[in-house]
N, C-alpha and C positions, 0 to 999 in steps of 0.2 A: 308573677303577680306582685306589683308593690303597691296599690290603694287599696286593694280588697286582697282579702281571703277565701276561698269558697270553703264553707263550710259541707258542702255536696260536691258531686261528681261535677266536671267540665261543661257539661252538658245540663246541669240544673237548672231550672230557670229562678232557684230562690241564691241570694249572695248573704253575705255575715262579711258588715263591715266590720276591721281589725285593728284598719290604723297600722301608721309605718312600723316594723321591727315585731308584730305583735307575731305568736307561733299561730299555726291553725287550730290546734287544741284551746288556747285562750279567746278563740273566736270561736271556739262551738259553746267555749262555756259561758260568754258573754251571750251568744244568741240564744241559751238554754234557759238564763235567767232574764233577756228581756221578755221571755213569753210569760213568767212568774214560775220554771223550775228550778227549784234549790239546786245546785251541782256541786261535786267533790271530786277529790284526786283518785284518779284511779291508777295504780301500777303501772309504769313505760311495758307498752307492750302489752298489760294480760286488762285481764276483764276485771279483777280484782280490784279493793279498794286500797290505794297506798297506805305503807306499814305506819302502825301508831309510834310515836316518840318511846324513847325507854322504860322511862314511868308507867304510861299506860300498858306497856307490855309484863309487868311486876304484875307476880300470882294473886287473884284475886280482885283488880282492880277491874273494874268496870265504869262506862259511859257514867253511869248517875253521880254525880256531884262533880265530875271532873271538869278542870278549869281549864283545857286547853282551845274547846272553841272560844271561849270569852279571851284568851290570850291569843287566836287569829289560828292555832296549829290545826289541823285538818282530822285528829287524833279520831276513830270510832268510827270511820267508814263513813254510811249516809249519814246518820247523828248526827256528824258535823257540814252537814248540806248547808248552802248560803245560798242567798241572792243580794249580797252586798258586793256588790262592782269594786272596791277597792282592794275587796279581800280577794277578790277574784284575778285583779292583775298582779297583788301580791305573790297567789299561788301560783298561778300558770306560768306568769312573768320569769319569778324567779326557778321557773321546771317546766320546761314549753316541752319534756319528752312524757309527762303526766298525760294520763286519757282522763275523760271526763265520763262520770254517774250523774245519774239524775234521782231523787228522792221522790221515789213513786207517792206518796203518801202525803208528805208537805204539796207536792205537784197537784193532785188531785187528781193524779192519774190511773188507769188500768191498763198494763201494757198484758196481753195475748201472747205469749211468745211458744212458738211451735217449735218444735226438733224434728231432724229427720235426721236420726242418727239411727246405723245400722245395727238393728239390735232384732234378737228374736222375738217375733209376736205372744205377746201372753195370752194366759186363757181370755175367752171370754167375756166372763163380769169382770175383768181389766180395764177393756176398752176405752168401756163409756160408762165414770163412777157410777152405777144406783141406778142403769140400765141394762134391763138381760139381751142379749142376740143368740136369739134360736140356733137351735144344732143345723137349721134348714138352713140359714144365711148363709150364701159361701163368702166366705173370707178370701177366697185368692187375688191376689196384689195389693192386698192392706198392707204397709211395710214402714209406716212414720205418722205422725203429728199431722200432716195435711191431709192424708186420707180419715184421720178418726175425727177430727175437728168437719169436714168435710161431711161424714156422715153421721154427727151431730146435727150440723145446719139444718142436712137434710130432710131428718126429723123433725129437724120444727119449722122446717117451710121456710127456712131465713138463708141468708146469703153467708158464705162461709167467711168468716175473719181472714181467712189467706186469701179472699177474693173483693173483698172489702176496696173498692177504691175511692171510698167518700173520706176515709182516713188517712192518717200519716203511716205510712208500714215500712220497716227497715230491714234488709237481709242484712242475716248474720254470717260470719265467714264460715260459717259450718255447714251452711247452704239452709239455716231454719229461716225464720219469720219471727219480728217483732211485730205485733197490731196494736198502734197506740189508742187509747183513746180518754174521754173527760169520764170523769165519776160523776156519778147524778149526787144531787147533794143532798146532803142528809143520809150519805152511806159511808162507811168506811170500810172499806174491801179489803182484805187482809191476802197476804201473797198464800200461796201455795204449800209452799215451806216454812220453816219458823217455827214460831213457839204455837203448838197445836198443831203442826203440821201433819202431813199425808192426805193434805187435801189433792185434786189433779181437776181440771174441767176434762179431759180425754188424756189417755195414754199418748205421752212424748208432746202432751199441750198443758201449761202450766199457765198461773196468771203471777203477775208483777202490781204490786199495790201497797200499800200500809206496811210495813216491818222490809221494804225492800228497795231494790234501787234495780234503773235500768242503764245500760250502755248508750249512752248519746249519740244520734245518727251522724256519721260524719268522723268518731274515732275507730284511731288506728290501734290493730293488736298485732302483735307477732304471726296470728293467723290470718289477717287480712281487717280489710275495711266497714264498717257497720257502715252498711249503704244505704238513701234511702230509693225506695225504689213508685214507679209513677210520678205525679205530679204534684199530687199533695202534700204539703209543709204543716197542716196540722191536724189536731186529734178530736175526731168528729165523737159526737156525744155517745156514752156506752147505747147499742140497741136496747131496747127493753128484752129480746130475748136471751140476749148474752147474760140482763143481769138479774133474769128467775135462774138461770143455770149454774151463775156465780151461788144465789142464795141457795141453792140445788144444792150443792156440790160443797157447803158448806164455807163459806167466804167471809162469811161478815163474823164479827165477834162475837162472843159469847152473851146472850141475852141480858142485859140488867146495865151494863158498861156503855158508859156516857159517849156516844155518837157528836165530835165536836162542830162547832157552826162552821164549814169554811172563807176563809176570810179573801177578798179578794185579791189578785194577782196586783197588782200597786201596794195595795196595805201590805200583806204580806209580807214581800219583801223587807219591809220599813220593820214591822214587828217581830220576822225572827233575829235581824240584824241587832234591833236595839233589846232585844228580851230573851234572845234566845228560844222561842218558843212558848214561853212558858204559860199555859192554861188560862190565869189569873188576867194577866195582862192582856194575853191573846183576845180573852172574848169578852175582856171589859172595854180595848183599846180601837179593837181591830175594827169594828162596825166604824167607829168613828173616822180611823184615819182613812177607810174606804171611801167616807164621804168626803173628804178633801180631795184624795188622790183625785176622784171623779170630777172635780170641778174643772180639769184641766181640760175638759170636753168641750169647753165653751166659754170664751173668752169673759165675758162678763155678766150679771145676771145671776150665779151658781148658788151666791150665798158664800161666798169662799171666805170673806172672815167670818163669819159667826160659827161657821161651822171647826174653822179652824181654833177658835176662841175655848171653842167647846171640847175642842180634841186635849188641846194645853191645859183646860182647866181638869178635864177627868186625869191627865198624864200627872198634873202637879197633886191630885190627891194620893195616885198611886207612887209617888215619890215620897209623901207623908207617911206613908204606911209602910214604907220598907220594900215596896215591890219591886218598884224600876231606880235604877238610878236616876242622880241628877242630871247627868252627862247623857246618858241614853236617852232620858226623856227629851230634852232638847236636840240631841241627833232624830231621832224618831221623828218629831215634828216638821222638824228643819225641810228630812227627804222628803215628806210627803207633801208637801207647803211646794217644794222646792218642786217636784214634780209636774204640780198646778199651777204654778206662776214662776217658771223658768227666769229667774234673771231680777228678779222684784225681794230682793232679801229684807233689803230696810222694810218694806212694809209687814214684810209674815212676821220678822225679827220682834217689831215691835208687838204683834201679838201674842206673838207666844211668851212673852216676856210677861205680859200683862197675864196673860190665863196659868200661868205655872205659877206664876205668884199667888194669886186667888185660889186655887185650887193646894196649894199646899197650907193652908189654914185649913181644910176640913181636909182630915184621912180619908183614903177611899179605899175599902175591903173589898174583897165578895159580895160580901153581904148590904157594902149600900156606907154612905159617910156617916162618920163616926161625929 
């Protein structure tokens, strides 16, 4: 294969162009972040996210204020998740034996992921968290994740996640199940594990979401292949009865804590590359560069400068104000501009020139220009 790379089996019928020389690892994670998922290095071989730099391994240090994604290192697992294309043939490019994560949470995703490892059946109220099974039910041949996720479904009248074929679903090399699918919004679904953890949706069935990362369909581990498996390439919207069961079972955050807007897969990108993520910028920026990114839908008509005018003028207050850089504000703009009018630089150039300008005369906070 030297035009393409498949990011699937032989037999797929979806491709991930790579371009000459590229590895297939940098083609899952170029195709990982055209769909708007963050992705990061994962260890040659393991499921694992590759080791932090020396610094970051120093007692005490943690993620929070660390400067190594603003300096391009991969340092803090998903944390340093991207959808910046450059950063992306940086990493893989120069480590094509890197497997690729995906940042369930920046993604907007809930990935389902089943076990069927061989283990002894636990008691009862095990099963199925915060549901009793009679002394009457016979259990014989319950023995994994498919049978207790299974006889969830079938409780609530719904179709099992490991049966699921309106969704993207990936075998793991351990013979479980990945069940991808979109977050409804206005949720943030918290994994399973983590800080509060011991949550479970069923015994040997765990969820993948907010504080986690999942294995990207398509990387290799020492164990074998994350495969995907049927026809489907993407991830159908959560059921509603998957997500009373998530709320069940205790998923979402703790009452009182700021549920953030998500910003769309175009902007996105644009805002965690130039911001890092960061709150402020995220949800004073994001609406806006969504409305640029968007105009690329339709050749002419969209509104694309004024809307762009408007993006550069709120960017250049938040430049005033100490939020974003100056250089990032102007990268930010540029992608998203650039996104919408492919190939037209003189014309966005001069806007955003003119709106960073205006816009940096009145500061822009949280709270509204100063």
């Amino acid at each position: 294969m030297t035009d393409e790379l498949r990011v699937w089996r032989s037999d797929s019928p979806r491709l991930a162009p790579a371009g000459a020389g590229a590895s297939q690892s940098q083609a899952i994670a170029r195709w990982c972040a055209g769909h708007g998922w963050p992705v990061h290095p994962l260890a040659p071989g393991r499921k694992t996210p590759a080791g932090n730099c020396a610094a970051c391994r120093e007692p005490g240090h943690t993620y929070r204020g660390c400067r190594c994604p603003a300096a391009g290192r991969w340092c803090h697992g998903f944390r340093a998740a991207t959808l910046d294309f450059a950063r992306i043939e940086q990493w893989w490019g120069a480590h094509p034996e890197f497997g690729v994560g995906v940042a369930c949470g920046p993604a907007g995703l809930v990935v389902v992921d089943i076990d069927a490892h061989a283990r002894q059946l636990p008691g009862r109220d095990r099963l199925l968290p915060g549901i009793g099974i009679a002394d009457t039910v016979d259990l014989a041949g319950l023995a994994n994740g498919f049978h207790t996720v299974g006889v969830l479904a079938a409780l609530r009248g719904a179709v099992s996640p490991a049966e699921d074929e309106t969704t993207l679903r990936v075998r793991t090399p351990s013979g479980g199940l990945h069940v991808w699918y979109r977050a409804l919004l206005g949720h943030r679904w918290q994994c399973s594990s983590g800080s509060g953890g011991g949550r479970a949706l069923a015994w040997q069935v765990d969820v993948r979401a907010h504080g986690g990362y999942i294995v990207a369909p398509g990387t290799v581990t020492e164990a074998g292949r994350y495969e995907a498996v049927g026809t489907v390439r993407e991830p159908a919207p959560l059921p509603d009865w998957l997500a009373r069961e998530l709320e069940r079972t205790g998923h979402l955050p703790p009452a009182g804590l700021p549920t953030p807007r998500p910003v769309p897969p175009r902007a996105r990108q644009a805002v965690l590359a130039a911001a890092g993520g960061r709150g402020a910028v995220d949800r004073v920026l994001g609406a806006l560069l969504a409305e640029v990114a968007a105009c690329g839908a339709v050749a002419e008509g969209a509104g694309f400068t004024e809307k762009l005018n408007r993006a550069a003028y709120t960017a250049g207050g938040l430049v005033a104000a100490g939020l974003l850089g100056a250089d990032e504000a102007e990268q930010v703009l540029r992608d998203a501009a650039e996104r919408a009018r492919p190939g037209q630089e003189r014309r966005y150039d001069a806007v955003i020139r003119s709106g960073l300008g205006a816009g940096r005369a009145r500061p822009l906070s949280p709270g509204g220009r100063r």
